[in-house]
C-alpha positions as CSV (number, residue, x, y, z in Angstrom):
1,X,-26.6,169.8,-97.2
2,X,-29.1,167.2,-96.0
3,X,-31.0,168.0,-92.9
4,X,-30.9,164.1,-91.0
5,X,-33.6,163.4,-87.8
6,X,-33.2,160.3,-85.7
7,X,-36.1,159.1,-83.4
8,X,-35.4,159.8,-79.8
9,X,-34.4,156.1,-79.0
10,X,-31.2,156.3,-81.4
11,X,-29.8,158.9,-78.8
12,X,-29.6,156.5,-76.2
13,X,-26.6,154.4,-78.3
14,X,-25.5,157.2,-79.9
15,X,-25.9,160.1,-77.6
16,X,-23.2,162.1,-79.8
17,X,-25.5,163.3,-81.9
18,X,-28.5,164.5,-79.5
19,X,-28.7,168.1,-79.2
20,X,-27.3,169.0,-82.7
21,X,-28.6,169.6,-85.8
22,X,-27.0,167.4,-87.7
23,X,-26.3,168.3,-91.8
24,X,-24.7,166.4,-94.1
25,X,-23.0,166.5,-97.4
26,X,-25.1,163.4,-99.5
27,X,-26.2,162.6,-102.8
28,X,-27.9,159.4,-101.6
29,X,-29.0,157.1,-98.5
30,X,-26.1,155.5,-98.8
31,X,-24.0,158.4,-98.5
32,X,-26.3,159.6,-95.4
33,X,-25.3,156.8,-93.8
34,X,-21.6,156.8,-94.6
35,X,-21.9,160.4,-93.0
36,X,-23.6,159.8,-90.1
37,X,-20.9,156.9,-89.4
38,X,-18.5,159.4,-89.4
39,X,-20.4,161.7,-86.9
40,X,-21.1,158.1,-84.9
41,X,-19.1,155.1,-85.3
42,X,-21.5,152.1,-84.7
43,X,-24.5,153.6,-86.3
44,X,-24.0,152.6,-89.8
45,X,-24.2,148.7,-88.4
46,X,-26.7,149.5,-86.4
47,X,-29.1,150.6,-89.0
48,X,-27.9,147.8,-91.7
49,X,-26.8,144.3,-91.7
50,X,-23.1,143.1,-92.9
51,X,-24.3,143.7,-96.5
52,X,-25.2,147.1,-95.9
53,X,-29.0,146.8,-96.4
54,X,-31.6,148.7,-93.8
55,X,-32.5,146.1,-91.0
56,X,-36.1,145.5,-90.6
57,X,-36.9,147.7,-87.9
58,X,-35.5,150.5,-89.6
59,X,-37.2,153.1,-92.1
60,X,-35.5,155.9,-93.9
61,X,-37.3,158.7,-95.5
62,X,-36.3,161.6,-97.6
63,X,-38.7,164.2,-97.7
64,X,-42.1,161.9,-97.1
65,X,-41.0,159.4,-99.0
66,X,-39.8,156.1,-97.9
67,X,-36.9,154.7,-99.3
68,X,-37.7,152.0,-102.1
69,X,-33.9,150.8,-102.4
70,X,-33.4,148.8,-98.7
71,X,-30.6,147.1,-100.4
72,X,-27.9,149.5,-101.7
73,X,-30.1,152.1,-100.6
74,X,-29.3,154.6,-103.6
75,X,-32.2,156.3,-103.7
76,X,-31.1,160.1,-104.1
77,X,-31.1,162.7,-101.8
78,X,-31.3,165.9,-102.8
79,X,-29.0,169.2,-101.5
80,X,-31.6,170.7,-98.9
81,X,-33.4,167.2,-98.1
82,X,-34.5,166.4,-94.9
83,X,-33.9,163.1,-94.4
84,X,-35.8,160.7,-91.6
85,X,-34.4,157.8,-90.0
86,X,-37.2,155.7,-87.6
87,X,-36.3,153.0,-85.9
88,X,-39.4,150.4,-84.7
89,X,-39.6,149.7,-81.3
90,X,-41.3,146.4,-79.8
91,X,-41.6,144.5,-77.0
92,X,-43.6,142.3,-75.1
């Protein structure tokens, strides 16, 4: 299973997940995503637009590499990958 960590700031909207560790069954970001939006409805929009690619202020990693696919998002992900999601914060 893939090991998922979400920066502290998703917690806030999706406060679900805080405090677990959450593992899930994934081939591919895609698939992460799919199963994180089971585990959190909302988050899935959140972290993509309508067409399913990752927003701009969002970065996915597997391992300590950054996802090259932002727009179907298949890069794999492999049985015991951790898998990073960071979300940018700004402000002014």
């Amino acid at each position: 299973m893939a090991h998922v960590q979400l920066t502290r700031h998703l917690f806030t909207f999706f406060p679900q997940l805080e405090g677990r560790a959450i593992e899930v069954e994934a081939t591919t970001v895609a698939e992460v995503i799919a199963e994180l939006e089971k585990l959190a409805p909302g988050i899935a929009f959140y972290l993509c637009d309508e067409r399913g690619r990752l927003r701009m202020h969002v970065n996915v990693f597997v391992g300590e590499e950054r996802v090259t696919d932002r727009k179907t998002l298949s890069d794999p992900v492999g049985p015991d990958a951790k898998v990073f999601v960071f979300q940018a914060l700004s402000g002014g």
